[in-house]
C-alpha positions in Angstrom: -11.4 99.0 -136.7 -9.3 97.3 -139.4 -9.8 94.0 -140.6 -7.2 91.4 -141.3 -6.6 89.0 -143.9 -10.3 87.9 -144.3 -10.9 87.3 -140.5 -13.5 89.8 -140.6 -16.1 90.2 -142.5 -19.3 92.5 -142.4 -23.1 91.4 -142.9 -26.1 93.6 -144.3 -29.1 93.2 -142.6 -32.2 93.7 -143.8 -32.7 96.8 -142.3 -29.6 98.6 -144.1 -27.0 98.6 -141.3 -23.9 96.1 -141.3 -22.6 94.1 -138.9 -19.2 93.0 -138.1 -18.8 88.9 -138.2 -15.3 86.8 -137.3 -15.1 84.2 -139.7 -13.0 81.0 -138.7 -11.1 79.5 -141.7 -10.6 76.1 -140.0 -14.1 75.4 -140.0 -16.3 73.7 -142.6 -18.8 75.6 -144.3 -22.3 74.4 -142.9 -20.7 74.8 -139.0 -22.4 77.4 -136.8 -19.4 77.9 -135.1 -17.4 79.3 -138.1 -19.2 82.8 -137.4 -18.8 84.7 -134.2 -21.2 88.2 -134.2 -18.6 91.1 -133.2 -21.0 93.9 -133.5 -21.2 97.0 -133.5 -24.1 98.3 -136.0 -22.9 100.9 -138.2 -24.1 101.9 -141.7 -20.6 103.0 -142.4 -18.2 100.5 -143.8 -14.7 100.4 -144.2 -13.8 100.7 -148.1 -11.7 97.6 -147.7 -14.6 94.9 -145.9 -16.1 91.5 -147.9 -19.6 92.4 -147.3 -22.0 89.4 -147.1 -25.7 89.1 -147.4 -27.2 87.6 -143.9 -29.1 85.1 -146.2 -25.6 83.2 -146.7 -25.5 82.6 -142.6 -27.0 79.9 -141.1 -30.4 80.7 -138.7 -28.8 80.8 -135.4 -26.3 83.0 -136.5 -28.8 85.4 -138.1 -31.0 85.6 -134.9 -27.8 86.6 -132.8 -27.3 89.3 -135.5 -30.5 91.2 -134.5 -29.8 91.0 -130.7 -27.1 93.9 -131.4 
């Protein structure tokens, strides 16, 4: 899976795999909405991904990314 332009970007989770996150620009930052969980868990990353820590998410979004 490629990513493009910043669309994607994957989160660490505190258990050492990543998770794939859309991000939508037109969106301000404290909206829930701005983040849509992908999936799937890999510990591999492409060379090329923003990776984020799952502490910059808001709550909700966190919770969905443990239901992968």
């Amino acid at each position: 899976m490629g990513l493009k332009h910043g669309k994607y970007v994957y989160v660490k989770r505190s258990d050492g795999y990543y998770i794939k996150v859309r991000v939508l620009k037109s969106r301000g930052d404290e909206d829930q909405d701005k983040y849509i969980v992908i999936g799937p868990k890999t510990h591999k990353v492409p060379p090329t991904a923003t990776i984020i820590r799952e502490e910059q998410l808001p709550e909700k979004i966190r919770e969905k990314l443990y239901a992968i």
